[in-house]
C-alpha positions as CSV (number, residue, x, y, z in Angstrom):
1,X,59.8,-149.4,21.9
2,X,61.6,-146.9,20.0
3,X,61.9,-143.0,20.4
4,X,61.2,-140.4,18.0
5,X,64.0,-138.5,17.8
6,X,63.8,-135.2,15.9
7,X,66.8,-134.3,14.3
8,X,67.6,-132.4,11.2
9,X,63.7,-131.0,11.6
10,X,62.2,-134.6,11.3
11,X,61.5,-137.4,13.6
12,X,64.2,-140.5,13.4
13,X,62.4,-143.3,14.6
14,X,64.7,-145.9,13.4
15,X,62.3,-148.8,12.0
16,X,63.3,-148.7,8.8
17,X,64.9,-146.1,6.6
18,X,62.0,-145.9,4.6
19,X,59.3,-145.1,7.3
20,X,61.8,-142.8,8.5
21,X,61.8,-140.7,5.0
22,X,57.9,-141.4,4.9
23,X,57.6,-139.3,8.8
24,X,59.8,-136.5,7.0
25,X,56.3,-135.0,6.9
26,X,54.8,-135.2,10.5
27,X,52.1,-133.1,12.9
28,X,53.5,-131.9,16.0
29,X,50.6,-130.3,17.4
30,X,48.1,-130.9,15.0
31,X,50.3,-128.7,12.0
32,X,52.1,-130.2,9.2
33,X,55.7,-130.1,9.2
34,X,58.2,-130.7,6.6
35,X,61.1,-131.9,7.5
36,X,63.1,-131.9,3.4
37,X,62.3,-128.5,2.3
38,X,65.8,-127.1,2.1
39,X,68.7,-128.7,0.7
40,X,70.1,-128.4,4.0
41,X,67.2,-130.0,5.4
42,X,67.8,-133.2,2.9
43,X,72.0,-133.4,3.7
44,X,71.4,-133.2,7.4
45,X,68.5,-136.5,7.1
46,X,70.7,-138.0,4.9
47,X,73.9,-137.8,7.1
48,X,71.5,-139.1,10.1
49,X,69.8,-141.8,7.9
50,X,73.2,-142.7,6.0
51,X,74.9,-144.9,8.0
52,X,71.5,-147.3,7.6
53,X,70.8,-147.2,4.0
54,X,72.2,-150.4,2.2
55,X,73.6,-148.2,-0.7
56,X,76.3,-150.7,-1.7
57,X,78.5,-147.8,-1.3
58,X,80.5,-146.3,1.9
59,X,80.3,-143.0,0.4
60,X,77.8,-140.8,0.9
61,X,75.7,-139.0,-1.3
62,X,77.9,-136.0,-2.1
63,X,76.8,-132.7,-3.4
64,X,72.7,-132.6,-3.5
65,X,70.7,-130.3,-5.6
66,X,67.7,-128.5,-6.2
67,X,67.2,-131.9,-8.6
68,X,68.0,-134.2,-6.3
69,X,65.5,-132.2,-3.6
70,X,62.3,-132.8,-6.0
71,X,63.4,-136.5,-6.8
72,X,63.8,-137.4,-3.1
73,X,60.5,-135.3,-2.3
74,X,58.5,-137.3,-4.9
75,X,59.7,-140.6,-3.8
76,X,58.4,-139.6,-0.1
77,X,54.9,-139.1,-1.9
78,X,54.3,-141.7,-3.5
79,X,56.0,-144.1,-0.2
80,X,54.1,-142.6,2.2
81,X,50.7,-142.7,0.0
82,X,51.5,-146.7,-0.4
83,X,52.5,-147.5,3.2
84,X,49.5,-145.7,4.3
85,X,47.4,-147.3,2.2
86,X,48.7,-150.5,3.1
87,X,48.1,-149.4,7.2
88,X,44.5,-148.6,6.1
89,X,43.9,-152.0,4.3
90,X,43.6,-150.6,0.8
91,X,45.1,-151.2,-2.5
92,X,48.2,-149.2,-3.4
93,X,48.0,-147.2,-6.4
94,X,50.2,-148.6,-9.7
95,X,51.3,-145.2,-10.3
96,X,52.9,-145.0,-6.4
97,X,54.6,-148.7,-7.0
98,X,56.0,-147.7,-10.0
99,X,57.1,-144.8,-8.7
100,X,58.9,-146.8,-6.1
101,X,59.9,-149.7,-8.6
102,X,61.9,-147.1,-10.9
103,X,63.5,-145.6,-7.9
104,X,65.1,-149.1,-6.7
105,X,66.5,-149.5,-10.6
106,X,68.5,-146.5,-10.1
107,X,71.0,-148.2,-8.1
108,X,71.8,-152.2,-9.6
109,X,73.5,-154.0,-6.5
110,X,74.7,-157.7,-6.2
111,X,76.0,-159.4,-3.5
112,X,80.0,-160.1,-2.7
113,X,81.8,-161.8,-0.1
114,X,84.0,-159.8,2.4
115,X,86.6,-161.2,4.7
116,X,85.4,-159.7,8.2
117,X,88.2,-161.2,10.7
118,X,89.1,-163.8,8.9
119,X,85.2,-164.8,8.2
120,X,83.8,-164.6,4.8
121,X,80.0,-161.9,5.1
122,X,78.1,-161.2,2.6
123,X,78.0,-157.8,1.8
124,X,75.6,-155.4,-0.8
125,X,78.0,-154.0,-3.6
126,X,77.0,-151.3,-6.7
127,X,78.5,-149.3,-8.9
128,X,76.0,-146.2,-8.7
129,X,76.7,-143.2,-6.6
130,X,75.5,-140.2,-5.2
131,X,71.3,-139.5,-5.0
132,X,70.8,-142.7,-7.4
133,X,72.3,-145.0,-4.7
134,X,70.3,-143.0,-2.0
135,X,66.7,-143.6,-3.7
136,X,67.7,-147.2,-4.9
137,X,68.6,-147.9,-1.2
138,X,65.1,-146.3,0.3
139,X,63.1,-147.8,-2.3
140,X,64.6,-150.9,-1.8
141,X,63.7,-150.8,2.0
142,X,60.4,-150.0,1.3
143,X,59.8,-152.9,-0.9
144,X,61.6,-155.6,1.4
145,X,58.8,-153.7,4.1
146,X,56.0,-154.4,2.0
147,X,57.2,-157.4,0.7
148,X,57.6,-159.6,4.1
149,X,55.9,-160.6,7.3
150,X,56.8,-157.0,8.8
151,X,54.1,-155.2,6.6
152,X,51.2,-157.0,9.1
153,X,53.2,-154.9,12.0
154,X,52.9,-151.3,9.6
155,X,50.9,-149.1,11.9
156,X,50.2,-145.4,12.3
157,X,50.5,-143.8,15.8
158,X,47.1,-143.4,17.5
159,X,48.2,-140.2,19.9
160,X,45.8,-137.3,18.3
161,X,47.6,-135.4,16.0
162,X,50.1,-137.4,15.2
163,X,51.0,-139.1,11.7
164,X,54.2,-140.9,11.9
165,X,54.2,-144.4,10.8
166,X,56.1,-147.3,12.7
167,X,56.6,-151.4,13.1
168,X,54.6,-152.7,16.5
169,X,57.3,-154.4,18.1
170,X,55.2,-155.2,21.3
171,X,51.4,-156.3,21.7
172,X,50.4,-153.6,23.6
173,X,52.3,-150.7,21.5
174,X,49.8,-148.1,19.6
175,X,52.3,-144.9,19.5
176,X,55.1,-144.5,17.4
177,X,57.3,-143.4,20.9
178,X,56.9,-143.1,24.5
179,X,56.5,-139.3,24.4
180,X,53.1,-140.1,22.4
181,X,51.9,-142.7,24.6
182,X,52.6,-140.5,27.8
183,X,50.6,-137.4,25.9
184,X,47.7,-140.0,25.1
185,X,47.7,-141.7,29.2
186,X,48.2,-137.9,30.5
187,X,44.9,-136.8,28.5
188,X,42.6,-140.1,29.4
189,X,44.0,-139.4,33.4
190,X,42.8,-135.4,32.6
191,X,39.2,-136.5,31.4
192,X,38.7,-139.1,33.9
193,X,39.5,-136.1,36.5
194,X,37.4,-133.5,34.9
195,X,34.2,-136.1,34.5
196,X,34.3,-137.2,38.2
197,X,33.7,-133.1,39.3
């Protein structure tokens, strides 16, 4: 199971890069928290998140700007309205999936062949940079989400108050970490004791 780590201001729970910009907006305690509303905010994700986005690129996004803060903002939106409609069985709307689409044309990749000791792997390669690179890569993992056998383990946590999305990777798992499944067992052991006085 994994942990929901907050760094940066937003929970990391390390699914997938895109869930993990999707949980950017989360409710600790029942209040909504965002976790990109500073440029600072959205370099300190990005430096987390980095080293997990198949950008095709080993460097980073460099200088981000007030541009680059709406763009990335917008792309959460419309991800997080499509994965959540996706976890509540409805359609997506075409204006979110094209939202998404454009974002993952940003970036054109191919793949190349690197020797890796001695052994040919198959690497992702592009020629795009900076923010491009960064949205291309998110949307990309988005759509390889929704677009394989992994979408049918999509789930939202069940712990009240909480909104994070994340992949069931055991039968039994409802929360999105074990901090929210020990919150949800503490408050069924509290009612059962304050029924049976």
């Amino acid at each position: 199971m994994s942990n929901a780590i907050y760094r940066g201001g937003a929970p990391i729970i390390a699914d997938s890069p895109a869930l993990d910009l999707s949980n950017t907006i989360y409710t600790p305690r029942g209040h909504e928290h965002d976790g990109l509303c500073t440029l600072q905010d959205v370099v300190d994700w990005l430096a987390i998140i980095q080293p997990r986005l198949q950008t095709g690129t080993s460097r980073g996004p460099g200088d981000v700007t007030e541009s680059d803060l709406i763009r990335i903002r917008g792309l959460r939106a419309s991800m997080r309205r499509l994965l959540y409609s996706i976890c509540e069985g409805d359609s997506p709307s075409e204006a979110d999936v094209a939202t998404v689409n454009a974002a993952a044309c940003l970036s054109p990749q191919w793949f190349q062949l690197k020797l890796k000791d001695g052994r040919p792997a198959r690497y992702r390669a592009s020629d795009s940079q900076g923010i491009d690179a960064v949205l291309a890569a998110l949307a990309s993992d988005a759509i390889d989400l929704v677009g394989s056998e992994r979408v049918e383990d999509l789930r939202t946590c069940q712990a009240h108050n909480c909104s994070l999305l994340f992949l069931k990777d055991h039968p039994r798992r409802e929360w999105c970490s074990p901090k929210c499944g020990a919150r949800v067992r503490a408050a069924r052991a509290y009612s059962r004791r304050k029924t049976a006085i």
